[in-house]
C-alpha positions as CSV (number, residue, x, y, z in Angstrom):
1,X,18.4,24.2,-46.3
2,X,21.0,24.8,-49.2
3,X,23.2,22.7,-49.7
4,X,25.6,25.3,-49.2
5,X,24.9,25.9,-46.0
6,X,25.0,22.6,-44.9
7,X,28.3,22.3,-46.4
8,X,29.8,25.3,-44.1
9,X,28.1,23.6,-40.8
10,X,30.6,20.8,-41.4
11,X,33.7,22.4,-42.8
12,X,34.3,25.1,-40.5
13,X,34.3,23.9,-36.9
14,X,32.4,25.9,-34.8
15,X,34.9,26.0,-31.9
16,X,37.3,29.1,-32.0
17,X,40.7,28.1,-32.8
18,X,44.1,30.2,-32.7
19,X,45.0,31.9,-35.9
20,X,48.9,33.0,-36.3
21,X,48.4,37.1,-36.3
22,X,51.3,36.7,-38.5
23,X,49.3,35.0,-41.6
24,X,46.1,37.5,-40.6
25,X,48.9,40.6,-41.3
26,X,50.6,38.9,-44.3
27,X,47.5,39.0,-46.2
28,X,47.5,42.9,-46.5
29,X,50.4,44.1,-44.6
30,X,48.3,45.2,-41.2
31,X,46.7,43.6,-38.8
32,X,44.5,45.9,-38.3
33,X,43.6,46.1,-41.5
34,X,42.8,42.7,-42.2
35,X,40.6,42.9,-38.7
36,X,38.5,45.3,-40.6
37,X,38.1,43.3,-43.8
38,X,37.0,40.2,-41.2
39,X,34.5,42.1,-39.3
40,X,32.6,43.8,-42.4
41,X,32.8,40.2,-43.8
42,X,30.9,39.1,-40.6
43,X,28.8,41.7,-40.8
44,X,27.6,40.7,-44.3
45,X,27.0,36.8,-43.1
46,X,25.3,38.0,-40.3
47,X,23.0,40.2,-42.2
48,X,22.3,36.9,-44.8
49,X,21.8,34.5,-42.5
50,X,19.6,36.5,-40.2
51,X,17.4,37.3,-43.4
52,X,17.3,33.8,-44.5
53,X,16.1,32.7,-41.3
54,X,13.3,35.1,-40.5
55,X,12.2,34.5,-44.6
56,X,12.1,30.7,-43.4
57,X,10.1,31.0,-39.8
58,X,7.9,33.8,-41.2
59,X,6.1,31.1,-42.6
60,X,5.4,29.8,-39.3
61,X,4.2,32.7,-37.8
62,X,1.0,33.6,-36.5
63,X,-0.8,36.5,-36.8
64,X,-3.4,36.2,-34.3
65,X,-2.9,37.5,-30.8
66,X,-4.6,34.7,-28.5
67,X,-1.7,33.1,-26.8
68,X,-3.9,29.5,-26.1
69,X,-3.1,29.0,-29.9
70,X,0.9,28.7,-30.0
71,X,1.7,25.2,-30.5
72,X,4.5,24.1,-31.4
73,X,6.0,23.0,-34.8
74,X,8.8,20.5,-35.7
75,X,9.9,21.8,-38.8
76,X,10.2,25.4,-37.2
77,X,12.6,23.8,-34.5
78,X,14.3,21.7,-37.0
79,X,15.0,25.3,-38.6
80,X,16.2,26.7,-35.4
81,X,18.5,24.0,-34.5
82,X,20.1,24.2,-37.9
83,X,21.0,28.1,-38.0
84,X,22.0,27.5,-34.0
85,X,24.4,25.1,-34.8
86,X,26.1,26.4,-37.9
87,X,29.5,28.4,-37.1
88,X,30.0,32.5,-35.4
89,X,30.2,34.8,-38.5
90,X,33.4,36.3,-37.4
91,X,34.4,32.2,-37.3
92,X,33.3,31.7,-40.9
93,X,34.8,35.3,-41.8
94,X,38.0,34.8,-40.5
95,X,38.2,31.1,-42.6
96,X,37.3,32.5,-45.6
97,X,39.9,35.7,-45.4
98,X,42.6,33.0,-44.6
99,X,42.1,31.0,-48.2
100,X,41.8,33.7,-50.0
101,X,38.0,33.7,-50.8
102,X,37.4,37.5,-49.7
103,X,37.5,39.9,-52.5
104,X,38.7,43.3,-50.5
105,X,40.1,46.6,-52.0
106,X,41.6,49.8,-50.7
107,X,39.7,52.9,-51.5
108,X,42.0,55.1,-53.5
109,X,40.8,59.0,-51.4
110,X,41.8,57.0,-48.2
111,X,45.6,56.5,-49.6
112,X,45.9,60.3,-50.4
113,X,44.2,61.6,-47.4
């Protein structure tokens, strides 16, 4: 695992927590808005993490179609149990659009339109 990673499992909790709606609609003057910017976030951790993981067990797999061979691997659990226990993306979204670590823009033909 990166480091990275294992750094996010223990900063973010992985309970859900209130948020003030107030300091979600400061950050760009609508809540629904800033909802928006969240969820593509999520979206885009989602996506990495998924890929990450399947590029990790797809060394494990097997590519034979006898089901008497499946055994069991620790390391492929070990795997698992990490990307189980690391935050929701909408969690880890949400954090980072609070401290400012989401780079977001409006698109200019939306303004007009």
């Amino acid at each position: 695992m990166s480091k990275t990673k294992r750094g996010l499992a223990n900063s973010i909790t992985p309970w859900v927590e209130t948020k003030s709606i107030m300091d979600i609609k400061n950050k760009t003057g609508n809540v629904y808005e800033s909802i928006a910017i969240v969820a593509k976030r999520a979206n885009q951790i989602n996506v990495s993490v998924k890929e990450e993981l399947h590029s990790k067990l797809e060394e494990f797999a097997s590519h034979t179609d006898n089901l008497e061979e499946i055994h069991e691997n620790k390391e492929q659990i070990e795997i698992s149990r990490f990307y189980e226990k690391l935050p929701n993306p909408a969690l880890q979204a949400t954090q980072e659009f609070l401290e400012d670590k989401v780079y977001y823009r409006k698109n200019e033909e939306d303004l007009f339109s």
